[in-house]
Structure formats: C-alpha cells, structure tokens
N, C-alpha and C positions, 0 to 999 in steps of 0.2 A: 482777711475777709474776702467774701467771693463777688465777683462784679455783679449786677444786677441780670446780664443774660446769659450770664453761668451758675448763678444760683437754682439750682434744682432743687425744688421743697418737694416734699412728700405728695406723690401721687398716686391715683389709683392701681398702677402696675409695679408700686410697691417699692419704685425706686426711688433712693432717699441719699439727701445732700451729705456729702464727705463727712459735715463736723455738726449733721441733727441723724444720728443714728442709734438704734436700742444699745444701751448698756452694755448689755451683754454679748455685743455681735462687734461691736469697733474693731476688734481683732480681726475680723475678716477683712476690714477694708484697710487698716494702719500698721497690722502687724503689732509689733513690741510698744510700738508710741501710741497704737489704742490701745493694748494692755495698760500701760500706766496712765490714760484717759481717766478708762472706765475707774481705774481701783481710786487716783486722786478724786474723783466726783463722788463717789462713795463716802471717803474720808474727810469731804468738803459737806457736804450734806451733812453727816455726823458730826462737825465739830465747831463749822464755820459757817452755817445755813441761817444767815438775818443780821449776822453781824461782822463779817468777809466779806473777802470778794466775790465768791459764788452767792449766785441769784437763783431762785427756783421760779419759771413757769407752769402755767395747769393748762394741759392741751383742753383746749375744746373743741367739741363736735360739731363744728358748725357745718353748715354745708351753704354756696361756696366756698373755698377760698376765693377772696378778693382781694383786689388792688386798688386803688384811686392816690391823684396826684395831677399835678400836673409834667405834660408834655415839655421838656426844654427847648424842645426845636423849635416850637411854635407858640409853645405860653398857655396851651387849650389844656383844659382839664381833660380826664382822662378816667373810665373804671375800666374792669378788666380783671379775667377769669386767669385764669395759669396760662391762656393763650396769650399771654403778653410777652410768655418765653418761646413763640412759633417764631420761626426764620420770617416768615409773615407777622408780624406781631401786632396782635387787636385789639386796637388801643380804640373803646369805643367814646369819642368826644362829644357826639351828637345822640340822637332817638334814631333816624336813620343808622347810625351806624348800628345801634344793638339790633336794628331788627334786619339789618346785613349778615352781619356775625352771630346774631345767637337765634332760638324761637322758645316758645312754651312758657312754663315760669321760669327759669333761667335767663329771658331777655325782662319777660318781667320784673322781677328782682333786680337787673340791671339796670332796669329804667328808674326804681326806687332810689337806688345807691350815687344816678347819675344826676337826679332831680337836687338831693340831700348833698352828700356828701360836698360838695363847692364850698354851704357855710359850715364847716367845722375848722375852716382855717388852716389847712396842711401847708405848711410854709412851702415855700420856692425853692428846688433841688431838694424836694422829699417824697419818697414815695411811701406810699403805709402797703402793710398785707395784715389781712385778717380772717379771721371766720364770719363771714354771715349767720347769722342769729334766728332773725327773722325778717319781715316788712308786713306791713298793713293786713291786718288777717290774719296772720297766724298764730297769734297769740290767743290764749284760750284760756279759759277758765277750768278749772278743775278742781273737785272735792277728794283730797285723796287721805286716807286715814282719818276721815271726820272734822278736816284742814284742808280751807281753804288758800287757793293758788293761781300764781297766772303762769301760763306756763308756755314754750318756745319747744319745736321738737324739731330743729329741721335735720335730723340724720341720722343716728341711732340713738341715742341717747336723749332723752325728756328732761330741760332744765327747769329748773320750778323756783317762783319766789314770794312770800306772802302777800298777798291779792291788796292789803292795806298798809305794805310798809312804801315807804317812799322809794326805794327803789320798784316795787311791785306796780306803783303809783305811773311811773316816770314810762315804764315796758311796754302797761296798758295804753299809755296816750300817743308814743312813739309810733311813726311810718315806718321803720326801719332800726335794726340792731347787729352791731358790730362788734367785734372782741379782738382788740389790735397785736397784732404779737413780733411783726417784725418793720425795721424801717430801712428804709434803701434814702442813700444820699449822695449828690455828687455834682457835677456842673455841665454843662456840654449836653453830651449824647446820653438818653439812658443806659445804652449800652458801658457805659464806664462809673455808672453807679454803682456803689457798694454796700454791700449790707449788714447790719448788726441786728442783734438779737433785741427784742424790746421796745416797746413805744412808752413817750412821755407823753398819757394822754389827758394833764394837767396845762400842758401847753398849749391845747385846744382849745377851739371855742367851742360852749354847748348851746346846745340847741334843741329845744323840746321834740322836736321832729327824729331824733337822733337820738338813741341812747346807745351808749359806746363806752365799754371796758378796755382795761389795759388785760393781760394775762397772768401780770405777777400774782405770787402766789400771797395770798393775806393775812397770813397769820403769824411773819413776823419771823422770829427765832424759834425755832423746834428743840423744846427739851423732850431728848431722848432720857429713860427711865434708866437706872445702870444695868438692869436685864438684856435692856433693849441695845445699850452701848455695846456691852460687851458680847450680846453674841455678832453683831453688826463687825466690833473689831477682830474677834477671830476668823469670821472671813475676809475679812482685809488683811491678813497675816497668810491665811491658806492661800489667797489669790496671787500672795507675792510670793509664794513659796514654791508656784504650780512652775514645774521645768518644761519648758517648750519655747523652741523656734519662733514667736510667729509670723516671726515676717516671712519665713517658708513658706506658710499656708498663706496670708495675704499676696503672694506673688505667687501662687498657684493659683489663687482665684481668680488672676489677672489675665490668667494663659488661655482661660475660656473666651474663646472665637464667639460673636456678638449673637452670632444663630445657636448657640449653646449656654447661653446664661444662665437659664433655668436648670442648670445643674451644678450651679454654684450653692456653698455649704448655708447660705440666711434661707434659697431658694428651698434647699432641704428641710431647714428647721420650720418653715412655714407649712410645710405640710405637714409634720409631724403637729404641729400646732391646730392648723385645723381640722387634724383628727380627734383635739382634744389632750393630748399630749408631749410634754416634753423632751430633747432627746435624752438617751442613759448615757452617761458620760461611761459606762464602763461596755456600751457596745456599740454608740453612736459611729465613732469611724469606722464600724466594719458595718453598720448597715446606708453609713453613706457613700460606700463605695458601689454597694448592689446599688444603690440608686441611680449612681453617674452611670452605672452600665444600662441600668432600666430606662432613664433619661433619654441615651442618645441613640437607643434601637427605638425607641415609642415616638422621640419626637425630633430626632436628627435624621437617622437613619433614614427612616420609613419617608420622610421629605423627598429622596433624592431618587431616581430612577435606575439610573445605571446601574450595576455590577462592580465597574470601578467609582462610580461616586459611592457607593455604599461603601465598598473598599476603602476608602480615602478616609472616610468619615470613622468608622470602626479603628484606624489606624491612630487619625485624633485623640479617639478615646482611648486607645488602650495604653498612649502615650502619656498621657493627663493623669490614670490611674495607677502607671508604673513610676510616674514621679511623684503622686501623693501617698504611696505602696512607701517609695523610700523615704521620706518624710514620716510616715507612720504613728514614730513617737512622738512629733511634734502635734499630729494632728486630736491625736487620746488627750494631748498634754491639753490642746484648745479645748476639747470639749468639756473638760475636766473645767477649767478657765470658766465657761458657760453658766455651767449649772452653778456654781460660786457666785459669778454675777450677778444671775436671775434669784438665789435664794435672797443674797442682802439686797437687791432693787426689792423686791415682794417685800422683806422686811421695812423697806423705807416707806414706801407705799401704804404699811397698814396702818403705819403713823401718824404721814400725811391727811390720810382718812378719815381717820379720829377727830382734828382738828380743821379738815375741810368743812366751812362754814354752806359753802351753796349747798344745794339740795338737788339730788339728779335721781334720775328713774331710767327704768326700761316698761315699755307699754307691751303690753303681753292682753292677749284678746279676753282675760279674764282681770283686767285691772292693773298697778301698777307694783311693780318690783325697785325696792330700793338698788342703787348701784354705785360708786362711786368714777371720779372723774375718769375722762380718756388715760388720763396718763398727767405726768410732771415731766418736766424740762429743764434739766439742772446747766448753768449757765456760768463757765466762767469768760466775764469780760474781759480779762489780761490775755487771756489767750487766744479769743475769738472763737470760742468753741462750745457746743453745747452736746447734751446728749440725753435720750429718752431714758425716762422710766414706766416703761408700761405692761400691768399685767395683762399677760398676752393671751395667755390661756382665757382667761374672763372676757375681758374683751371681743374674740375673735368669735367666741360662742355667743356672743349676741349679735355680733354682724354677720355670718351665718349661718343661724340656726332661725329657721323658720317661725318657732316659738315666738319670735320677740317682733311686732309691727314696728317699723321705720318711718320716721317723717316723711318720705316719698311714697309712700303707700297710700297716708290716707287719702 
C-alpha cells in the first residue's frame, strides 16, 4: 500500500497511481506482473465477483475529489482537495483557510464539507477520499421520460434517483453529498499514512445533513450467462497465450526524460481515443512510432533553441525509437495484449450494466441520454491492488464532445 503523500489518485493530466490503472494499459507501467494483473482481474470478475476475494467498485463522477479527517499533528479537522498532496499541503481547518486556499464554488463547497463533515465520526488516524456529489443547491428536480427525479450533475455525468423513494427523500433534504471510495490510516504524521481501497461507511455516524455512499458495487454476485462465460474465457486463454516481453516495453517507457512523457504508449492510446478510436493491434506499433517521432519535433524539439539542443534532443529520440525498433515483436505482442483486454473489460461492463441499479444520464441541450456508470474498479484486497474498467471510447465522447452540457456549465 502506498503512503498517504505518495499515493497519486487520478488526476486531470491523466496521471494515475501505480495499482488504480485501466485494465488494459498495466502492461505499460508493470510489464509481465501487469499482464497477469490485468488477466487474474478478468478471471476474478468472472468467477469470484461477491463471493472471493475480489471486490468490485463503481467510479463515480463526482467533482471534487475530497478528503476530510483529522490533522495528527494537531487533532484539528481538516478537508481538502488533491492539494493535500502539494509539498505545501492544504489542509483547510478553518473558513479562513478555504478562503486562503481556494475562491468561487470550489471554497464554497469547501466550506459545506468543512461545516458537515466533523459529525460523521471519521475516527482518529483516518482519512476518507471521496467524490463530492453535490451541496445545498444543486440538487434538482427533473421529469425525465414522464419520471419523476431528483437529480445531482456535478461533472459529466447526471445521477438520478426517484424524487419519492427514501433515498431520493434523504438527497433532497441533505447540504451536502459524498460517495466514499478510499481510506488512509496510520498514526504520527500524515505523511506515513497508508491507503486501502474502500470505505466502511456503516461505521459512520449519519446525519440528515449528510448523505454519503460507500462505492461498492450492489448487486452482489454477477451471474454471467454461459455465452457470456465463455466468450469472456476464451480471451482469457488468448491473453495468456499473447507472446511478448513486457517488461521490455514497460522499461522503455521508463527511459522517457520527464520533458517527454507525452510520448509514452497510454499517452498515444489517449489520443487515438479521443479521436474516437481504438488502436489496431495489427498496425498500432508502427503508427506509434511516427508518433514518438511526431511527438518530439512538435513538442521537444521545437522547445529548444539551439542547433545543438535540437541535436541533443533528436538524438534522444532516435535512441528511444532504435530500442523500441528492437523490441518490436514484444511491442505488436503488447498491443495485441490491448485490444484482448479492452474487448473482455467491454464485455464485463455490459454486464455490469444490466444489473447497475442507479440511474445515470448525460444532459444534451435537447434533454436527456441514458448512460451508464464512469467505469468499475475491480479490487483485490490480498494484494493491495486494483484496477479500472472503463469504456473509454464512451466515456471520453462525452467529456469532449461539445454535444453533451457538464455540471460546470450550468
């Protein structure tokens, strides 16, 4: 488990912690021992999902992530945005301090979470992280397919839940809404807190002011159909059957210089993604090699002035590209690996879907589009490790594609 000021969660520049990374991509950061990650999480989902050791989470969209706890150094409670991992770390205890550290609705919200959060009882050496939901206001009402709703949008995604059921009840009267998903514990200094995947938000106290989810996923054991089994396990056999290196390629990815990252192989799949498509395993490592060359003329290169810094830099690259040149078959071997992963994640996912009880949308200037969740988070506690299932393609088309209005919009 990773200390509380090395734990790096998912953030806007896409950079994401050692053991919370897509399915499909582990390879790039673990090499051979993400390979057998990803394919055991596959075959734990399939066989052992409600009633093993693996646990499934459902990401949600909340916008912010937050934090709250208390301080050990001093005993003072504490909320707190991802800046709680700055070498400065802004840990806001007071209303002065949000309006030091933050402004807009962002200190606002702060100030909801700072007011609340104290009575929900977070024991002593615990920290929570979660998605923010909403706070006082944002909650709305909505008629959507002749169904009535109260509904929470803070980020892409529109959660919904009937306007007259007790939880729907509970949302509307609530200041504030949380969805807990990870906990940090430890004694001394934050900085030597540790973190596990999951909150036990039964050991809470509640509190009307407060409505708050854990992330587990709710439905329990997933029976797969033997359709669904067996095409799920033939790629689990293809996946173990794919010949390649990868700890080659994860120690190639490693050799990229920090001013060069965006020419690492997730950095490539993101943009084929945000075009709308995934890479072809039968020509993906030869169109990511034009890239790493496109890469570091467009956005290394062209940085540097000189004649010999340009020099220097081309020399980088054509270093980087003559050892992933020989590597070659290992790296067809990864892509190959890829689209394996991503076909049985999609299949896991359509599953899940089926049997995901919340209700989610995308707001589109013409009403609303059904959608299903951010993604799942398949969880094994033995090992301390988890890893995403999210389709990426779906997804990514509504975080940018103009089509769809965003909680920060309205």
């Amino acid at each position: 488990m990773k200390k509380f000021n090395d734990f790096i969660v998912e953030a806007a520049d896409s950079k994401v912690n050692l053991h919370l990374t897509h399915v499909d991509e582990d390879i790039f950061e673990r090499g051979n021992k993400g390979a057998d990650a990803a394919i055991k999480s596959l075959e734990d989902v399939l066989h052992n999902l409600g009633k093993g050791t693996t646990k499934l989470t459902v990401k949600w969209d909340g916008a912010p992530a937050i934090f709250a706890g208390k301080d050990p150094a001093d005993g003072k409670f504490f909320v707190g945005t991802k800046a709680v991992f700055n070498k400065n770390a802004k840990l806001n205890k007071t209303k002065d301090d949000i309006k030091a550290n933050h402004q807009g609705d962002l200190a606002k919200k702060l100030m909801y979470a700072l007011e609340h959060f104290p009575k929900i009882g977070i024991p002593d050496g615990t920290v929570l992280q979660g998605d923010l939901m909403f706070t006082k206001g944002d909650q709305k009402y909505e008629t959507i397919d002749g169904k009535r709703w109260i509904t929470a949008h803070p980020n892409t995604i529109v959660y919904a839940w009937e306007s007259e059921s007790d939880v729907g009840k509970k949302i509307r009267k609530a200041d504030i809404g949380v969805v807990w998903h990870t906990t940090y514990k430890g004694k001394g200094d934050l900085s030597t807190y540790r973190a596990s995947f999951g909150v036990d938000v039964f050991r809470l106290k509640q509190n009307s002011a407060v409505w708050m989810d854990d992330a587990y996923f709710k439905a329990g054991h997933v029976a797969f159909t033997e359709q669904e089994g067996t095409y799920i396990e033939g790629i689990i056999r293809a996946a173990k059957s794919t010949k390649g290196d990868f700890n080659s390629i994860a120690k190639l990815m490693s050799t990229l210089p920090s001013g060069a990252v965006g020419a690492g192989v997730k950095t490539f799949v993101n943009s084929k993604i945000r075009n709308g498509e995934l890479p072809n395993p039968s020509t993906a490592a030869k169109e990511y090699l034009d890239y790493v060359e496109k890469y570091f003329e467009d956005k290394v290169v062209s940085k540097v002035k000189t004649d010999a810094a340009k020099e220097q830099k081309r020399t980088m690259m054509k270093q980087f590209i003559q050892t992933a040149t020989n590597n070659f078959r290992d790296l067809v071997a990864a892509f190959e690996f890829v689209d394996l992963m991503t076909k049985g994640k999609v299949a896991v996912i359509k599953k899940l879907e089926k049997i995901n009880s919340q209700k989610s949308f995308v707001r589109t200037k013409d009403g609303f589009k059904v959608t299903g969740a951010e993604g799942y988070v398949a969880i094994n506690p033995t090992e301390g490790e988890a890893v995403k299932f999210v389709d990426r393609i779906a997804f990514s088309h509504f975080n940018f594609s103009d089509k769809y209005i965003k909680g920060w919009q309205k």
